[in-house]
N, C-alpha and C positions, 0 to 999 in steps of 0.2 A: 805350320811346319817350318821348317827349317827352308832359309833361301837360297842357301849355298851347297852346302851336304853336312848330311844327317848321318851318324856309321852308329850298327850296335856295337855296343860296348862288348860282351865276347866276341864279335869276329876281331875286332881292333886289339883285343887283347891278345888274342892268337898270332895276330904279325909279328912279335917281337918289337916293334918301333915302344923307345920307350922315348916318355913323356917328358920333356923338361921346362915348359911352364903351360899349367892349365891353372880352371879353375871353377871353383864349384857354381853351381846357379839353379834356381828354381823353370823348370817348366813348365807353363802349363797349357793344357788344351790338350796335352799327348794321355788319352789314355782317362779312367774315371777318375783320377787325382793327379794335380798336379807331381811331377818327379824331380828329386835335387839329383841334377846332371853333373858331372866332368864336362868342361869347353876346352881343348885341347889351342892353345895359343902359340904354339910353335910351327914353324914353317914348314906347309905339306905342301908337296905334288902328289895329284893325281892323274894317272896317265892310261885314258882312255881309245885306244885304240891309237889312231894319230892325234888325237886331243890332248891337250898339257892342260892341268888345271891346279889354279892354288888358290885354293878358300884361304879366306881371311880368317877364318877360326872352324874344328870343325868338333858341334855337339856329341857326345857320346853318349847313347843310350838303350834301355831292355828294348828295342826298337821289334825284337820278336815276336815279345810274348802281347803285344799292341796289334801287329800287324796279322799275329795268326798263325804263320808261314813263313819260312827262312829268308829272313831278306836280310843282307849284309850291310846295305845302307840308303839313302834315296837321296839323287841328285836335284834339286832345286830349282826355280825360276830364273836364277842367277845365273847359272852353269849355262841353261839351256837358251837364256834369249839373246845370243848372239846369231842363232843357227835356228833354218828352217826343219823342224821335228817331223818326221814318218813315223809312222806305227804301225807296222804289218804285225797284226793279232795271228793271224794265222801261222805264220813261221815266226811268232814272240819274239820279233827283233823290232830295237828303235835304232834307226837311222840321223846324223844330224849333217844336214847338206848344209851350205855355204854360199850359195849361190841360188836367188830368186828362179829361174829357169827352171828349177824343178819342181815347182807349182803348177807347170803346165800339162794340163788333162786330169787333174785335181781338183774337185769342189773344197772351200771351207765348212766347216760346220760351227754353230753358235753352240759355245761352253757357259754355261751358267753356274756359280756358283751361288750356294743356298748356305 
């Protein structure tokens, strides 16, 4: 996946921001064949609640018809490992703290990827 952010291509085309230097590229792994993407190389903020964030490039793709279900884009390992991550599934909110302290009365759990 993508380490930075990933947007589909119709919601990014819906913004109106228009494009003034991309460039096309092959992906693959997204999906049963790989896709020739748009990499959008022009200077973005994205501004996540009080987070600022500027990908160094951000992929454009059918990232819908992949995922199933409306998703507008997916934030990366990049974004997110400055910041201790919560997941409360139950009210579908991620949280990203700043501060080690709120680990406490929190187990870890071991993520394996296959």
């Amino acid at each position: 996946g993508a380490d930075e952010l990933l947007l589909d291509e119709q919601y990014f085309n819906g913004t109106g921001i228009v494009i003034e230097r991309s460039q096309r590229a092959q992906l693959p792994g997204a999906g049963a064949e790989p896709q020739t993407i748009t990499v959008v190389l022009d200077p973005m903020t994205v501004q996540l609640d009080t987070i600022t964030y500027r990908p160094r490039y951000v992929p454009l793709m059918d990232l819908r018809s992949i995922v199933g279900e409306k998703a507008d884009g997916i934030i990366g390992p990049a974004f997110q490992r400055p910041y201790f991550t919560e997941i409360d599934f139950d009210n579908q909110q991620l949280t990203l703290h700043t501060a080690p302290a709120v680990l406490a009365g929190f187990d870890s759990i071991k993520l394996e990827v296959r």
